[in-house]
C-alpha positions as CSV (number, residue, x, y, z in Angstrom):
1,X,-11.9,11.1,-8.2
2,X,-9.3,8.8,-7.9
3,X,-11.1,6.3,-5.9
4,X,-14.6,5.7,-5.0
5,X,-16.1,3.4,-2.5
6,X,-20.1,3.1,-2.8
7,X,-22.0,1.2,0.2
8,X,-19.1,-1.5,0.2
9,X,-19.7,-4.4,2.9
10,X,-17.4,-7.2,3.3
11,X,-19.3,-10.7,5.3
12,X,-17.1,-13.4,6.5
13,X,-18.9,-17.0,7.6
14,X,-17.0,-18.6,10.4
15,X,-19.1,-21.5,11.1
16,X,-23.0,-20.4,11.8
17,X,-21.4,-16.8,12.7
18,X,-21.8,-14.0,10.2
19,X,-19.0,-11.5,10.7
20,X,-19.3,-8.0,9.2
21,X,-15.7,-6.7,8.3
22,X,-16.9,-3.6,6.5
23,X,-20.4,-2.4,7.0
24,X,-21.4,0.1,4.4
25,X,-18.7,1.7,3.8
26,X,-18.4,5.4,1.8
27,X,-15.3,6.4,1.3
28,X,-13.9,9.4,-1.7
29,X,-10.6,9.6,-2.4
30,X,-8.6,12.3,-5.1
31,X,-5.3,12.0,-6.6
32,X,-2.1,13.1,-4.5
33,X,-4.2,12.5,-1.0
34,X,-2.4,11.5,1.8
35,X,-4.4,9.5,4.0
36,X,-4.2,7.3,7.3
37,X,-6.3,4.9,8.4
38,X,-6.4,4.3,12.0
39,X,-8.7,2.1,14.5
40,X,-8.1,-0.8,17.1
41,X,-7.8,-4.1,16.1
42,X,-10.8,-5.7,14.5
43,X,-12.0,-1.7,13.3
44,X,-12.3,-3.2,9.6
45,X,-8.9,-1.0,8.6
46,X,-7.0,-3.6,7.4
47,X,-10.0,-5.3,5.5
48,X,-10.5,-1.4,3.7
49,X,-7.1,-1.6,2.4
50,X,-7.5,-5.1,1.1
51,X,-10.6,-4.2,-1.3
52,X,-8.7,-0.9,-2.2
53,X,-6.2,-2.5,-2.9
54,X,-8.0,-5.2,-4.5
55,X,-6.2,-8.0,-2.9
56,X,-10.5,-9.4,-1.6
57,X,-13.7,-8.5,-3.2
58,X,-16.0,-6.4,-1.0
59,X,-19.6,-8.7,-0.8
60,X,-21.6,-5.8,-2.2
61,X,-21.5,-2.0,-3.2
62,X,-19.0,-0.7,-6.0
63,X,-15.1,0.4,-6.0
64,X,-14.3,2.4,-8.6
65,X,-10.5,3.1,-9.4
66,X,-9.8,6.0,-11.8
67,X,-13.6,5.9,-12.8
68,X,-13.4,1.8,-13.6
69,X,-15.6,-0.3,-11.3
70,X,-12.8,-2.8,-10.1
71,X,-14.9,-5.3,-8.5
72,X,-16.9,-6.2,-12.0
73,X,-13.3,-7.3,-13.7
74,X,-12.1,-10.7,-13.9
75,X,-9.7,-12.0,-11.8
76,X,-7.1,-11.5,-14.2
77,X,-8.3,-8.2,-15.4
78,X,-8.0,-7.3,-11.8
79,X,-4.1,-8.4,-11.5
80,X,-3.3,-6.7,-14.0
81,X,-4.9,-3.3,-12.6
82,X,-3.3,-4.1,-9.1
83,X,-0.1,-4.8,-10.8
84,X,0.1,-1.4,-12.7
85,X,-1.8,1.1,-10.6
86,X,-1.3,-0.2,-7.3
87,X,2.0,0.0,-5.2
88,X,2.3,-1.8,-1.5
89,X,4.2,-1.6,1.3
90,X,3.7,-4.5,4.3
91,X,5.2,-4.2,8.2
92,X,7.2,-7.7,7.3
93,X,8.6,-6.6,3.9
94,X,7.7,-9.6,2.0
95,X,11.2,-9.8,0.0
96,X,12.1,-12.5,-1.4
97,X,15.2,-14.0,0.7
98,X,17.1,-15.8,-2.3
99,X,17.3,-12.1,-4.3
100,X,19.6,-9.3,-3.4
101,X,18.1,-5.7,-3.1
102,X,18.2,-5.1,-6.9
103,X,16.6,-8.0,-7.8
104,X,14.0,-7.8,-5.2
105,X,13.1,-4.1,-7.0
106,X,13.2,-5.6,-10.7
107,X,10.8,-8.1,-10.2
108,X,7.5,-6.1,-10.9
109,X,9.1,-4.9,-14.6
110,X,10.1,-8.3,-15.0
111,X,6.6,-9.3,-15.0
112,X,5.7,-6.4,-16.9
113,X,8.0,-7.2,-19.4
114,X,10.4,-4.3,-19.7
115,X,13.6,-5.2,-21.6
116,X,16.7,-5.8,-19.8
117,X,18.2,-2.5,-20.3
118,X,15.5,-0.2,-19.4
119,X,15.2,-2.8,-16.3
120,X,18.5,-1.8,-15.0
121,X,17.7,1.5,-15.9
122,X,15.2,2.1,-13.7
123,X,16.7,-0.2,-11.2
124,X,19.7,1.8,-10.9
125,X,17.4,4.9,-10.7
126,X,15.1,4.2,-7.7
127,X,18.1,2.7,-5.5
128,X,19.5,6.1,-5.9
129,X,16.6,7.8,-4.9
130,X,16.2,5.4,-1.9
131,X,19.8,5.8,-0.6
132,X,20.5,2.1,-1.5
133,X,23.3,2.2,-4.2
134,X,25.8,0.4,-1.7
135,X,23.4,-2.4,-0.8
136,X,21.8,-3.7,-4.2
137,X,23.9,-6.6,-4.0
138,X,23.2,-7.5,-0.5
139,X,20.1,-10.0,0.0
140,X,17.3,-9.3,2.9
141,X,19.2,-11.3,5.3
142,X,22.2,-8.9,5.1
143,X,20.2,-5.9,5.6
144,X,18.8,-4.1,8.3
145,X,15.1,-3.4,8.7
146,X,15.1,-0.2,7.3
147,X,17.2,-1.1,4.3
148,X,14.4,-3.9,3.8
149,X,11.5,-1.6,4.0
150,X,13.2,0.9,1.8
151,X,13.8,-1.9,-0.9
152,X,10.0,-2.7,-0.6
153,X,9.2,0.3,-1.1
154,X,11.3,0.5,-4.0
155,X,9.6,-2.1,-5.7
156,X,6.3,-1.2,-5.0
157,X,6.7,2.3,-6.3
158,X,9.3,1.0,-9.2
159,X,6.2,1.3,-11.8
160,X,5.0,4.2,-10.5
161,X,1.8,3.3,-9.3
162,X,-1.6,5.8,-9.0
163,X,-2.1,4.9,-5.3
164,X,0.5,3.5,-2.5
165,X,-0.3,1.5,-0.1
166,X,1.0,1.3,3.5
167,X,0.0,-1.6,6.0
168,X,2.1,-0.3,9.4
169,X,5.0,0.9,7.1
170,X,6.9,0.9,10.3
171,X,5.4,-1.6,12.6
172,X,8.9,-3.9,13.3
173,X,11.2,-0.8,12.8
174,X,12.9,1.3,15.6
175,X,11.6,4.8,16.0
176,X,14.6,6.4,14.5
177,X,14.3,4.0,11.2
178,X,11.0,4.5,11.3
179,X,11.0,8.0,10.8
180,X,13.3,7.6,7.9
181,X,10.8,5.4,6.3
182,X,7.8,8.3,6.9
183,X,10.2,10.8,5.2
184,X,10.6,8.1,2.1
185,X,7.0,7.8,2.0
186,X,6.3,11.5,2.3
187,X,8.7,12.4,-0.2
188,X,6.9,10.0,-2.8
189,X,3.6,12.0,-1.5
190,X,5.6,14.9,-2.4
191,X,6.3,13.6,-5.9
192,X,2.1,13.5,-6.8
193,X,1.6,9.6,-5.3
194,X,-1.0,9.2,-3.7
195,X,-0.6,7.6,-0.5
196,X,-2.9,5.5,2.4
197,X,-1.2,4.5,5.8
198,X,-3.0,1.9,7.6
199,X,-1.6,2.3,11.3
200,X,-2.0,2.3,15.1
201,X,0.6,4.5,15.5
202,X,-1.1,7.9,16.6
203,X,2.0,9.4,15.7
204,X,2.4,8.0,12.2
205,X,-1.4,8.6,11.6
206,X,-1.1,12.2,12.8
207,X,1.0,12.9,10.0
208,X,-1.3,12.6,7.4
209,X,-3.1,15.4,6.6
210,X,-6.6,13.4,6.1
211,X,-7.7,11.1,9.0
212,X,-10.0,8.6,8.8
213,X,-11.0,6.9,12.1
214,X,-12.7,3.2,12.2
215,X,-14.3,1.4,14.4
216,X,-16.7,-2.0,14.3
217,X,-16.7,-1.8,9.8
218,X,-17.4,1.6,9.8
219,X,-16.1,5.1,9.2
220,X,-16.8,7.1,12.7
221,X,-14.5,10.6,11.8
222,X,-13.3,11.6,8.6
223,X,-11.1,15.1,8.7
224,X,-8.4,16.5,7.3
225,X,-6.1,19.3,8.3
């Protein structure tokens, strides 16, 4: 099992209110899934995919990723698995404005100290495979919103991560660019990733083929097709 979610409930304390994000959460997960996550707002979706993708720790039960409880690491211990395992993709991009495409994509083996020629290496590789040869010099201001998306995901799936993660992929995208972005994403499903959407889009969710519905913390449907 790739990932393993046991009893996990995430508590936040606004003033005297206790709010339960996540209420006792079970949740299974094997390598190559391709999952959605869908729910109105305040279901608890986007709080899931911040303990998956260990970005918050849930207030109790146990994650374990690839058979290692997570949430007993250190907080460095715990960057280091996000950084190698785990691959995301936000609805606002979250590239850096002062790089151009390429640079944008090489910053994760920057950090995981590749050398400089197996850097452009892979580099070269992955803007290939995205269709963004032509724009590696161009920086986020110069492309449109699909180019940026497909640069994030580019970096996010430059180390080849376990699991990819998807927070409205194509949330501020037309629906033509949009779809272009599902195909990316699909293809990398294609490849072995495995892959969670977090979405309202019916559409988008409908694609995957396991569906997990959420409403008020908790998991109310859980199919797949």
């Amino acid at each position: 099992m790739m990932i393993s979610l046991s009893n996990i409930s995430r508590i936040f304390i606004m003033g005297d209110q206790e709010v339960r994000a996540l209420n006792h959460i079970n949740l299974n997960i094997t390598a190559g899934e391709y999952l959605s996550v869908m729910g109105p707002s305040g279901s608890g979706k986007s709080t899931l995919l911040n303990i998956i993708g260990i970005l918050d720790r849930p207030t109790s039960g146990t994650y374990l990723l690839e058979k290692r409880d997570v949430t007993a690491l250190s907080e460095v211990e715990q960057a280091k698995v996000r950084r190698e395992r785990i691959g995301f993709i936000f609805q606002s991009f979250h590239l850096v404005p002062r790089l151009t495409a390429a640079e944008n994509i090489e910053l994760p083996l920057i950090l995981e100290g590749l050398s400089l020629q197996e850097r452009k290496a892979r580099v070269a590789a992955v803007l290939e495979e995205t269709d963004l040869t032509d724009r590696a010099s161009h920086r986020p201001a110069e492309l449109s919103g699909g180019q940026r998306q497909r640069v994030a995901i580019a970096r996010a799936t430059i180390l080849k991560p376990a699991v990819l993660l998807a927070d409205e992929p194509t949330g501020n995208l037309d629906h033509k660019t949009g779809a272009e972005v599902v195909a990316l994403l699909e293809k990398l499903h294609h490849g072995g990733t495995t892959v969670i959407v977090v979405t309202h889009d019916r559409e988008l969710g409908g694609r995957a083929h396991r569906k997990v519905q959420m409403r008020d913390g908790e998991i109310i449907e859980d199919k797949s097709t």
